[in-house]
C-alpha positions as CSV (number, residue, x, y, z in Angstrom):
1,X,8.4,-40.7,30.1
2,X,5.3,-42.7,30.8
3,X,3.0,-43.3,27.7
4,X,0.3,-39.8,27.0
5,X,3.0,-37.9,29.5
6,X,4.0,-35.6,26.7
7,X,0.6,-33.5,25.3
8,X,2.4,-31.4,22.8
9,X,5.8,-29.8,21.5
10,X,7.1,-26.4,20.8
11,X,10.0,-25.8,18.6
12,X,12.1,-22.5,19.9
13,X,11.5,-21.5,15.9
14,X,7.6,-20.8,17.1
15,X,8.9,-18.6,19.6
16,X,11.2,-16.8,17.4
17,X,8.1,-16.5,15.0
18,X,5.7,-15.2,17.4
19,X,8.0,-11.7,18.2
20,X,8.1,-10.7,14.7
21,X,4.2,-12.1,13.9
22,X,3.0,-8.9,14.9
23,X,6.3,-6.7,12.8
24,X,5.9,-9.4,9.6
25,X,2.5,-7.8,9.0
26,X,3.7,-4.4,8.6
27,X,7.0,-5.3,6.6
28,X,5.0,-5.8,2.8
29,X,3.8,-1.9,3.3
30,X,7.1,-0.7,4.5
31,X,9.2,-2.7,2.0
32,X,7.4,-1.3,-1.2
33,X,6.7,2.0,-0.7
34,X,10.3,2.6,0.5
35,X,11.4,0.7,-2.4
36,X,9.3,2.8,-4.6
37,X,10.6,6.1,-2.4
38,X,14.0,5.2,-3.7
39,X,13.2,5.0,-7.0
40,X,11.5,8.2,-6.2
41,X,14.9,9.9,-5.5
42,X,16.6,8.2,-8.5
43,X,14.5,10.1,-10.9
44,X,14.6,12.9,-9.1
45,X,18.2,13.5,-8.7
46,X,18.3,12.6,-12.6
47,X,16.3,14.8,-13.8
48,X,17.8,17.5,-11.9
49,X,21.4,16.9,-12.5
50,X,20.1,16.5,-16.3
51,X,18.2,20.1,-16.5
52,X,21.8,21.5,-14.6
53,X,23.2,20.5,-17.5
54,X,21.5,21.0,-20.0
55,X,20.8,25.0,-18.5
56,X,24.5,25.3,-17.4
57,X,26.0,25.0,-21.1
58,X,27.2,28.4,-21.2
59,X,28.2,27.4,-17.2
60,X,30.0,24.6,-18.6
61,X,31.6,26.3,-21.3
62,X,33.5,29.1,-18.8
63,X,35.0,26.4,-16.4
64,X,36.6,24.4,-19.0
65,X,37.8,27.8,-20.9
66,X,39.0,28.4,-17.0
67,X,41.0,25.1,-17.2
68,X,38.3,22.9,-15.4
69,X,39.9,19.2,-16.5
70,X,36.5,17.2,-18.0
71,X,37.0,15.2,-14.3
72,X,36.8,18.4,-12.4
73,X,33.5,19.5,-14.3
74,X,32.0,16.0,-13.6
75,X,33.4,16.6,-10.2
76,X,31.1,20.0,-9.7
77,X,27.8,18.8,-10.5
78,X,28.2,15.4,-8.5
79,X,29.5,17.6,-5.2
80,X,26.0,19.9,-6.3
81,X,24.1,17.1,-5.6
82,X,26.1,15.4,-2.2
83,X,26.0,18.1,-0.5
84,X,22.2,18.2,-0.3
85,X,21.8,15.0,-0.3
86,X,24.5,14.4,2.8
87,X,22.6,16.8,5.0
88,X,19.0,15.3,3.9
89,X,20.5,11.4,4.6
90,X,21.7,12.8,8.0
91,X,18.0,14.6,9.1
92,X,16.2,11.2,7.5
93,X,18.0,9.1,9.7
94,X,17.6,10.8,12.7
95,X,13.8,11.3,12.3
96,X,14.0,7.3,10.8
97,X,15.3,6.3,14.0
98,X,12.9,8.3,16.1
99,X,9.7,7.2,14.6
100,X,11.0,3.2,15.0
101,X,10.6,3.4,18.2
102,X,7.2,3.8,18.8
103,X,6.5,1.3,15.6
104,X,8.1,-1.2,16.9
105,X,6.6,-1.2,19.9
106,X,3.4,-1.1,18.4
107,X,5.3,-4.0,16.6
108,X,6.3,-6.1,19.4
109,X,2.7,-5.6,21.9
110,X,1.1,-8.4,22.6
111,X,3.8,-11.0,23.5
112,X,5.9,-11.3,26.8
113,X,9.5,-10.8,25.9
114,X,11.0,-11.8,29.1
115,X,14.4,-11.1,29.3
116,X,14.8,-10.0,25.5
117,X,15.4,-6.5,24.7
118,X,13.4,-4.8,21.1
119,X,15.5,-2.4,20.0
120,X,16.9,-0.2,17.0
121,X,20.4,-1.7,15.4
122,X,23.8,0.6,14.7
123,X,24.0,-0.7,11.1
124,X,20.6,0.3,9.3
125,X,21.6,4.1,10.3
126,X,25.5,3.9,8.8
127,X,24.1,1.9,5.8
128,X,21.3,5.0,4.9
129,X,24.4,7.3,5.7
130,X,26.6,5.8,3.6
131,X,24.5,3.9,1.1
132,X,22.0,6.6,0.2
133,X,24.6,9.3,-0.9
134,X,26.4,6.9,-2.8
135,X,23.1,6.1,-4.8
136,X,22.3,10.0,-5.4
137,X,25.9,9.8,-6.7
138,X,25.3,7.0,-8.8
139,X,21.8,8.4,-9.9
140,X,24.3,12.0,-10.8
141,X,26.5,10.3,-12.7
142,X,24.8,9.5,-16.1
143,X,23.6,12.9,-16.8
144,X,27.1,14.5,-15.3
145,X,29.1,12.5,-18.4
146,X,27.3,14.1,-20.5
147,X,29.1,17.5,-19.3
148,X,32.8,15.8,-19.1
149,X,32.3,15.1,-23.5
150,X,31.1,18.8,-24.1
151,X,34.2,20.9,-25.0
152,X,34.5,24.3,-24.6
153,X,33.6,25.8,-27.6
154,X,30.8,23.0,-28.0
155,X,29.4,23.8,-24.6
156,X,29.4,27.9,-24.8
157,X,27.8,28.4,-27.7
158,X,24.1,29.1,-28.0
159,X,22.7,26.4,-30.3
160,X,22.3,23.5,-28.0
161,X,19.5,21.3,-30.1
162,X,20.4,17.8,-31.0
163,X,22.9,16.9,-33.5
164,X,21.9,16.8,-36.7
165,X,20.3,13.6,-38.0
166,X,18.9,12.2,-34.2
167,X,15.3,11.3,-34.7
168,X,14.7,12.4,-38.0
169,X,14.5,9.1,-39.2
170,X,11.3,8.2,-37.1
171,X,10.0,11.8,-37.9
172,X,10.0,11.4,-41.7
173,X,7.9,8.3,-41.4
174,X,5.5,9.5,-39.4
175,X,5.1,12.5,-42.0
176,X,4.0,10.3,-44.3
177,X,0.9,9.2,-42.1
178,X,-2.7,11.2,-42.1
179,X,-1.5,11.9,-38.4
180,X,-1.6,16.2,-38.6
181,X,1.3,17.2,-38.3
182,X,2.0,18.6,-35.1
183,X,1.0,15.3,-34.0
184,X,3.5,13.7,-36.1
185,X,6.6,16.1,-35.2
186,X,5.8,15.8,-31.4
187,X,5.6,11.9,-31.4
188,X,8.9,11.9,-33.5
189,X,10.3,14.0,-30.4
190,X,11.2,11.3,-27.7
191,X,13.6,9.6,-30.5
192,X,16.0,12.6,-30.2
193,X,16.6,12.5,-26.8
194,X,16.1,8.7,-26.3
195,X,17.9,8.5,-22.9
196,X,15.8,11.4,-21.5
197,X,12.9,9.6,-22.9
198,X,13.4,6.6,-21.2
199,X,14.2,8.4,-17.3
200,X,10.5,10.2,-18.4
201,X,8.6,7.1,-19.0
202,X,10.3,5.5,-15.9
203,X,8.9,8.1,-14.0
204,X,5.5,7.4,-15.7
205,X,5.6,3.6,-15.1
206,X,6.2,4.6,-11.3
207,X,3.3,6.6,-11.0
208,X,1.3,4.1,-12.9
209,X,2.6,1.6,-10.5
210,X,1.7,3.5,-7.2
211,X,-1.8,4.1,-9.0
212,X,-2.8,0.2,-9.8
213,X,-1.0,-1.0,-6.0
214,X,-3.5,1.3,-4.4
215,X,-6.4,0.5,-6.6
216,X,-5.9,-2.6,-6.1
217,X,-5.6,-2.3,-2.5
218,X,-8.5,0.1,-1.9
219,X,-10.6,-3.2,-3.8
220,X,-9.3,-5.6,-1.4
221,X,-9.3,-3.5,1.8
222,X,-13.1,-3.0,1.1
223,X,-14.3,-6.2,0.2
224,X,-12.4,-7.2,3.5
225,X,-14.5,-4.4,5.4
226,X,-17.8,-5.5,4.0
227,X,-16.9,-9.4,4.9
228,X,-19.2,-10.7,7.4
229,X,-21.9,-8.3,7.2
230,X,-24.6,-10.4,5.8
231,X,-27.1,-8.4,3.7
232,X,-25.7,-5.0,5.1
233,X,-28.3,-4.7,7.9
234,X,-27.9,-3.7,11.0
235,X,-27.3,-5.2,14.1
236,X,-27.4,-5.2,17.5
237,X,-25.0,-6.3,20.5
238,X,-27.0,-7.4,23.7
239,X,-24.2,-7.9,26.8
240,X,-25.8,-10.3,29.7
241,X,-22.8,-10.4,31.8
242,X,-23.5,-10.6,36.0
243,X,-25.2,-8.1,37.2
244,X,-22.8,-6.0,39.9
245,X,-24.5,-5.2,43.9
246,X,-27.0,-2.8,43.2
247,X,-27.8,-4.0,39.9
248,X,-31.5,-5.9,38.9
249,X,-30.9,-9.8,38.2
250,X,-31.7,-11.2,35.0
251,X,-35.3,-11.8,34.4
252,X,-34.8,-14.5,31.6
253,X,-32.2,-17.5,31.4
254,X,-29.7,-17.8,29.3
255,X,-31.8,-20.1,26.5
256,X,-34.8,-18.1,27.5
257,X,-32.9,-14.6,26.5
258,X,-31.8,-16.6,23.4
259,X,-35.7,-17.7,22.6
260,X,-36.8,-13.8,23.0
261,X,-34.4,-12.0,21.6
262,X,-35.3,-14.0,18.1
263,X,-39.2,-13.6,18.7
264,X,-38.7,-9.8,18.9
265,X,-40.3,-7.9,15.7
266,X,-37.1,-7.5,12.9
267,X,-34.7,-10.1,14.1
268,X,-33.5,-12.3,11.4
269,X,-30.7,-14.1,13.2
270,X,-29.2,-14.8,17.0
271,X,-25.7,-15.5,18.2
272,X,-25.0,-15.8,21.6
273,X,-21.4,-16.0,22.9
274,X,-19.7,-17.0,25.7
275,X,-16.3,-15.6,26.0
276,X,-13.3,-17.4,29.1
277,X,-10.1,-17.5,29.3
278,X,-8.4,-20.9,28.7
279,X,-5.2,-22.5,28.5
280,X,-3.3,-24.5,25.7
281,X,-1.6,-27.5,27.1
282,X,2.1,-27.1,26.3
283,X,1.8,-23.5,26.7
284,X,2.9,-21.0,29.6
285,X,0.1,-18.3,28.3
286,X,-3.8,-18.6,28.9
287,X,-5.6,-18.0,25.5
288,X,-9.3,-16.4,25.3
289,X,-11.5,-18.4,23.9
290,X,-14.5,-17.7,22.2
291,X,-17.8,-20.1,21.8
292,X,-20.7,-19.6,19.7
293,X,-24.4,-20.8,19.5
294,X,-27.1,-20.1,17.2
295,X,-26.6,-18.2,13.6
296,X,-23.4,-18.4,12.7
297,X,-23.7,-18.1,8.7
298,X,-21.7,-14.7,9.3
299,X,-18.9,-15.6,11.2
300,X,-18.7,-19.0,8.4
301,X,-18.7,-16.6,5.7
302,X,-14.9,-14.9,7.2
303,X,-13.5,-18.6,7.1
304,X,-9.9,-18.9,4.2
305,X,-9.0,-22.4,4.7
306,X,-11.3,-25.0,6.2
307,X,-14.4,-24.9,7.5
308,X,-16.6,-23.1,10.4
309,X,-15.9,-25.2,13.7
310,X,-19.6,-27.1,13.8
311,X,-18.9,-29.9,16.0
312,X,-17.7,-31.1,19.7
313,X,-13.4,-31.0,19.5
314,X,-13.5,-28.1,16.9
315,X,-12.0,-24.6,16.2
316,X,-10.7,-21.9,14.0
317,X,-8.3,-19.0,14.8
318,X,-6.8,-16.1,12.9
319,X,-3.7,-16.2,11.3
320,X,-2.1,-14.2,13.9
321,X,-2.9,-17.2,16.3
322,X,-1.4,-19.6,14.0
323,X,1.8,-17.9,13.5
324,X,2.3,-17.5,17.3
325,X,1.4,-21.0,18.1
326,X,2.9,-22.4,15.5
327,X,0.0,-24.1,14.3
328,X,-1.9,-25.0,11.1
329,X,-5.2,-26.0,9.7
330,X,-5.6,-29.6,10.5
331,X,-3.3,-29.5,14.1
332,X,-4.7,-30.7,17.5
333,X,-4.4,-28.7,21.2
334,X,-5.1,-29.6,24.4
335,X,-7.5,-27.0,26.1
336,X,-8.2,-26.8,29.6
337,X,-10.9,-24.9,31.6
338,X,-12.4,-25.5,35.0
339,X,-9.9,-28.5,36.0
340,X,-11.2,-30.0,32.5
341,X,-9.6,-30.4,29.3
342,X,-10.3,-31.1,26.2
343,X,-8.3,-32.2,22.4
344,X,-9.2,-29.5,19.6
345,X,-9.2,-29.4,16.2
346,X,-8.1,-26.8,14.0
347,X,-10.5,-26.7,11.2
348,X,-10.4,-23.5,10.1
349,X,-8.7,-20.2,9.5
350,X,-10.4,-16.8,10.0
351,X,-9.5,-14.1,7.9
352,X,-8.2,-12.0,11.0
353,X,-8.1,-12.6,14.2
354,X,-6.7,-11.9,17.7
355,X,-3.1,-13.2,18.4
356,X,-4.5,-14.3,21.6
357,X,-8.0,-15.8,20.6
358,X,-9.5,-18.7,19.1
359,X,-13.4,-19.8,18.5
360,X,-14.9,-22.7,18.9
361,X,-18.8,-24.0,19.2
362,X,-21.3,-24.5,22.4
363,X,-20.6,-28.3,22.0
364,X,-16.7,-28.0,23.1
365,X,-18.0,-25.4,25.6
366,X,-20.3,-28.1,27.0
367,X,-17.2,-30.5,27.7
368,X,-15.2,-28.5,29.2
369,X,-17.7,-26.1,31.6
370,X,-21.5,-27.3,31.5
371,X,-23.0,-24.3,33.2
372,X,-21.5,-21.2,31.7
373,X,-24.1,-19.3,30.1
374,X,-23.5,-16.4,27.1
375,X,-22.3,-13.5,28.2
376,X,-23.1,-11.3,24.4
377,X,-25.8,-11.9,21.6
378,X,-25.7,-10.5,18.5
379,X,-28.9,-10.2,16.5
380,X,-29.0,-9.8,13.0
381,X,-31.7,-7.2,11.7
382,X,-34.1,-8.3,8.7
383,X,-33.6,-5.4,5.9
384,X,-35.6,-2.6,6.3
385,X,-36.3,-2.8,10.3
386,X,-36.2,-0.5,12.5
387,X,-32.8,-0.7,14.7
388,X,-34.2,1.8,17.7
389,X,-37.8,-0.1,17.9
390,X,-35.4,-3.8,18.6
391,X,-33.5,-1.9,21.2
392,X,-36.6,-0.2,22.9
393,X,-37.9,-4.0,22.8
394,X,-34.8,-5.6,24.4
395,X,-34.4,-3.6,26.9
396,X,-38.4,-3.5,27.9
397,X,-37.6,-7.4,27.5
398,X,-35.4,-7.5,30.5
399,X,-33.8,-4.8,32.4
400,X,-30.4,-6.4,33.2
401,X,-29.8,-6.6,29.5
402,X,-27.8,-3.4,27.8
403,X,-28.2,-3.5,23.7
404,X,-26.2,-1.3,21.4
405,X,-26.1,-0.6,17.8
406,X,-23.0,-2.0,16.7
407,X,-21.1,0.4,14.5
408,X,-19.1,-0.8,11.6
409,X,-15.6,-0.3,12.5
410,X,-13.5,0.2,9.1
411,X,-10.6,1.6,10.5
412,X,-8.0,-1.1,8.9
413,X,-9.6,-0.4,5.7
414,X,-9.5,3.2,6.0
415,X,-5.8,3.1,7.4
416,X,-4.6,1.4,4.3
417,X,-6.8,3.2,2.0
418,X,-5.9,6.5,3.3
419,X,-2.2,5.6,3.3
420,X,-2.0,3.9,0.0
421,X,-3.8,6.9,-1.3
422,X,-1.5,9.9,0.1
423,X,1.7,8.1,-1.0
424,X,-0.2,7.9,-4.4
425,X,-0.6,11.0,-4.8
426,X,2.7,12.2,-4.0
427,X,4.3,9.6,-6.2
428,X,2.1,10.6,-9.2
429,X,2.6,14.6,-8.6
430,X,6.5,13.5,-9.0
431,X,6.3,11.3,-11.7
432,X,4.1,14.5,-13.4
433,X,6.7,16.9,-12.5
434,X,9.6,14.4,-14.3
435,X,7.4,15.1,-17.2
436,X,7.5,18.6,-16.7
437,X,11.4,18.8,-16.1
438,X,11.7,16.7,-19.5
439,X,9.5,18.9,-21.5
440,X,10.8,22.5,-19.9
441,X,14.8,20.6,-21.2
442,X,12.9,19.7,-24.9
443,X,11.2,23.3,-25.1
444,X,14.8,25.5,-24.0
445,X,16.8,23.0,-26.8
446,X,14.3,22.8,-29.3
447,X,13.9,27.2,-28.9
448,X,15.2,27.8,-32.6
449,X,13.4,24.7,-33.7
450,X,10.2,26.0,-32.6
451,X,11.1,30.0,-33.9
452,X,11.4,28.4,-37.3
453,X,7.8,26.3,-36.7
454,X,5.8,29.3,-36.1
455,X,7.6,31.5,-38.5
456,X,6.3,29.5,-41.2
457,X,3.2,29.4,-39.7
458,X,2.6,27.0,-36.4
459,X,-0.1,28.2,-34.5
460,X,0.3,28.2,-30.4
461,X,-2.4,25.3,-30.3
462,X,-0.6,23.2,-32.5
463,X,2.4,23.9,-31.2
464,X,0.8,22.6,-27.5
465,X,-0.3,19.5,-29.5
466,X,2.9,19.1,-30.4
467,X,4.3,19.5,-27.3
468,X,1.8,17.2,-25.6
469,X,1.9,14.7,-28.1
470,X,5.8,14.1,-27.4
471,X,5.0,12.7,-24.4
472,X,1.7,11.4,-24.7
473,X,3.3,8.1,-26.2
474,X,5.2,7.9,-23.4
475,X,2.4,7.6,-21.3
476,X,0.3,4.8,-23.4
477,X,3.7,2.7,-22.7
478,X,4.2,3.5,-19.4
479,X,0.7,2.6,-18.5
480,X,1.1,-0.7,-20.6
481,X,4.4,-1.7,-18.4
482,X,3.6,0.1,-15.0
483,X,-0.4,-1.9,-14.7
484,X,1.7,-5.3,-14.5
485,X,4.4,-4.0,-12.0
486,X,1.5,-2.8,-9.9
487,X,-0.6,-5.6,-10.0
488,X,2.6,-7.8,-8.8
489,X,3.3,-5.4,-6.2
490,X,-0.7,-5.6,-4.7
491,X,-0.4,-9.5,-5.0
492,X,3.2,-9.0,-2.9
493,X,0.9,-7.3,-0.7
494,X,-1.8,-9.0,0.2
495,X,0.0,-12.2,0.0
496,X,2.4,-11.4,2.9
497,X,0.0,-9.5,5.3
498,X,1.0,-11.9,8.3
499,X,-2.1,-10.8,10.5
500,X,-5.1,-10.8,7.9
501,X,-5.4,-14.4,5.6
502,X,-6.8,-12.5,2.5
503,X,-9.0,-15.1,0.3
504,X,-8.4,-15.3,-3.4
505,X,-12.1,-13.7,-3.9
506,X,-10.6,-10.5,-2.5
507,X,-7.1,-10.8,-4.1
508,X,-8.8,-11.3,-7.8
509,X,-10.1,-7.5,-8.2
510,X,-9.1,-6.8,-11.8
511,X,-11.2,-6.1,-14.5
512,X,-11.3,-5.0,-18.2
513,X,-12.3,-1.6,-18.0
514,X,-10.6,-1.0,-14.4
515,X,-7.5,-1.7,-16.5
516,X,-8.4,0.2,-19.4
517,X,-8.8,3.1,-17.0
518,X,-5.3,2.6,-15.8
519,X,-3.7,2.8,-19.1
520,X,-5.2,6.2,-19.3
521,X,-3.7,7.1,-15.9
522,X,-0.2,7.1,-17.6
523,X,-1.8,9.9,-20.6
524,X,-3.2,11.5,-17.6
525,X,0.4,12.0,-15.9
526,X,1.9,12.7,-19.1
527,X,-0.5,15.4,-20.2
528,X,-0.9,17.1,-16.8
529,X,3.4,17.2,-16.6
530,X,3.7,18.6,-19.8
531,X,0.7,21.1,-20.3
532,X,2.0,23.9,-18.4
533,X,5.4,24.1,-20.6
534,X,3.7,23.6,-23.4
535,X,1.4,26.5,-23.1
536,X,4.8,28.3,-22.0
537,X,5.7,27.4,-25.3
538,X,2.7,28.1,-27.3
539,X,3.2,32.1,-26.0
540,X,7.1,32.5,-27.4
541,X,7.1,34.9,-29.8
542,X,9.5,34.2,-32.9
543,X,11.5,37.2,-32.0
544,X,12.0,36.2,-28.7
545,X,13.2,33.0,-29.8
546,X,15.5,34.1,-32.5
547,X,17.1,36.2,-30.6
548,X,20.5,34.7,-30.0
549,X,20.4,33.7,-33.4
């Protein structure tokens, strides 16, 4: 080819980029939470399997009498669990595979597909049918052992407490402490049981997690709302397009409309914008593009790598853009408009974007179509002024002119907030009710232990002390180890959001007493999980408790 024939290249890698741009963006959300909804239906199917157990001794004790081998017991509880969990894979799957096809979609919008087909694979169904029994089974397994060792006279009797000796170590040193002594029998506690302990403080470090992600989050996702809105005031959007037949002309040119819209009283600062399709050179789809005059301190301050396009040959785009185009800060297209064209710099990336759009200044604009005139202003309120009174102005201005009060539009931020926050507080009201389970197991072992306590004088608040205190512990070190998983998961996050470039400003949202605050989340789920049983507790009466002694 001729020298200058060739005006730019595409690798068939950009293409396959640009069809999962869109899908990439929601694949950080998707990935963690189900993640952390599997972890979700470890504990769960723990715990229960563990209380079955643990409430089943006598259970237990009659099937091996029966001539239940230690293999067929195990055998019972992990078919308990399959069952259920067979039938819930099945209905999850279905309802899975309904609700991806409207995501993706939603996904895929935005790009021509041609000839390619989006659609739902064979495999991720048989993999959840197969592979998410198999991990109840797994998840079964550890607390089902512990019924195949119990033999049959072990397993029917009544005492079930902990073997003599477990723990006791840990609870004569803390006896010698000025802790009070409920304090120090309930914190001696988790030692007994120190498996159970540690599926309970799992559960806490998971709800500690899912707390700090959506923290986190919610602190981003604002900061990204408020971006670009100056001093807060408001602001008003003045359309100029052509009037339609029947319609009064425009009074005022273009620069004159510019000139008066800033002399009005209460305007602080003017953008006008002219908005075209054009089309990159090298590529079969127009773009819009998107030129600016005037004020453009706001739209600067949403720039994450570069710099605001200021001069002639000069643009920024989203990241969206980027992805789909295959481009970078620092690359150069060809666009062309009105049997012009034009080379362009890309000197800047916007925080978000449209997958379609880029934005450039009125000195590209100029080289490429000298006579198209802005089509939108935006004016920029001082503090304090009054919105209506500018909009009673504009229009007395000039007729053919239509302002509106631009209304912040949030609704990313409140998506995410208000998705982050629901999964939160399911995740936390499950990692609570794994406390629970592991208190109600302590409380129906510990029975005679805590007949003896009050006979010699434990009074039903110390007793809930004590009962608290056992897992209170637990939740000082799950905070401690679940505020680092979170914060790693909310910089996993933000970092791989493929349509909004978050800056580090918005990423860097942690502070001392935030985290201080989190650390008193994990208490908070310990406490709330085990205050009902322990006031269950607190109302035994010795008799009661002594009975089948």
């Amino acid at each position: 080819m001729p020298a200058g024939s060739l005006t730019t290249a595409q690798s068939y890698l950009t293409l396959k980029r640009a069809f999962s741009a869109q899908a990439d963006a929601y694949l950080p959300f998707m990935t963690l939470f189900g993640g952390l909804g599997l972890l979700v239906s470890v504990l769960i199917v723990g715990n229960v399997v563990s209380g079955a157990v643990v409430s089943g001794h006598r259970h237990i004790g009659v099937l091996k009498s029966l001539g239940f081998t230690p293999n067929q017991v195990v055998a019972v509880y992990l078919t308990m669990v399959s069952i259920p969990a067979i039938i819930g894979c099945a209905v999850g799957t279905l309802i899975g595979n309904a609700v991806a096809g409207p995501i993706l979609k939603v996904a895929f919008s935005g790009i021509e597909t041609g000839s390619a087909s989006v659609g739902i694979s064979w495999w991720p169904s048989v993999v959840c049918l197969v592979g998410m029994p198999a991990l109840v089974v797994m998840a079964a397994l550890i607390p089902a052992v512990r019924a195949h060792r119990l033999s049959a006279a072990q397993a029917i009797t009544a005492g079930s407490a902990p073997r003599t000796g477990r723990g006791l170590r840990i609870q004569r040193r803390l006896s010698g402490t000025r802790l009070p002594r409920a304090v120090s029998l309930g914190l001696g506690q988790p030692f007994a049981r120190p498996g159970r302990s540690l599926l309970t403080m799992a559960a806490i470090v998971l709800g500690v997690t899912t707390v700090t992600l959506t923290t986190g989050l919610t602190s981003t996702m604002v900061a990204y709302g408020n971006a670009g809105k100056g001093n807060g005031s408001a602001r008003i959007d003045v359309q100029a397009d052509a009037p339609a037949r029947g319609q009064n002309a425009p009074k005022l040119s273009d620069p004159q409309t510019e000139q008066r819209l800033r002399s009005l009283p209460g305007a602080d600062q003017v953008t006008a914008r002219a908005l075209t399709k054009v089309r990159l050179a090298g590529y079969t789809q127009t773009v819009f593009a998107n030129f600016y005059r005037g004020d453009t301190q706001d739209l600067a301050s949403e720039i994450v790598k570069g710099h605001w396009p200021n001069r002639a040959g000069e643009a920024a785009a989203g990241p969206a853009f980027l992805k789909q185009h295959g481009l970078s800060v620092g690359d150069r297209v060809t666009i062309q408009l009105n049997g012009k064209q034009a080379p362009v710099t890309i000197v800047g990336e916007l925080m978000e974007g449209n997958a379609q759009a880029l934005d450039s200044n009125w000195q590209t604009l100029t080289q490429l179509h000298p006579t198209m005139q802005a089509a939108e202003y935006t004016a920029r309120l001082a503090r304090g002024a009054d919105a209506q009174r500018y909009i009673t102005a504009v229009k007395a201005t000039d007729p053919a002119l239509r302002p509106a009060l631009r209304h912040s539009d949030d609704t990313a931020t409140t998506t995410v907030v208000g998705f982050a926050s629901v999964f939160t507080v399911l995740l936390t009201v499950v990692a609570a009710l794994g406390v629970f389970n592991t208190v109600l197991l302590n409380i129906r072992e510990r029975r005679r232990d805590l007949g003896m306590l009050k006979s010699i004088g434990m009074t039903p608040r110390q007793v809930v002390v004590m009962t608290v205190s056992s897992v209170a512990a637990l939740g000082v070190i799950g905070g401690l180890l679940g505020i680092p998983l979170g914060i790693v998961a909310h910089r996993l996050v933000v970092d791989h959001v493929g349509v909004i470039s978050f800056p580090e400003s918005m990423k860097q949202v942690w502070h001392t007493p935030q985290l201080a605050a989190l650390v008193l989340a994990g208490v908070t789920i310990a406490v709330l999980g085990a205050l009902i049983p322990a006031r269950s507790a607190a109302r035994l009466t010795i008799a009661k408790v002594l009975h089948n002694e």
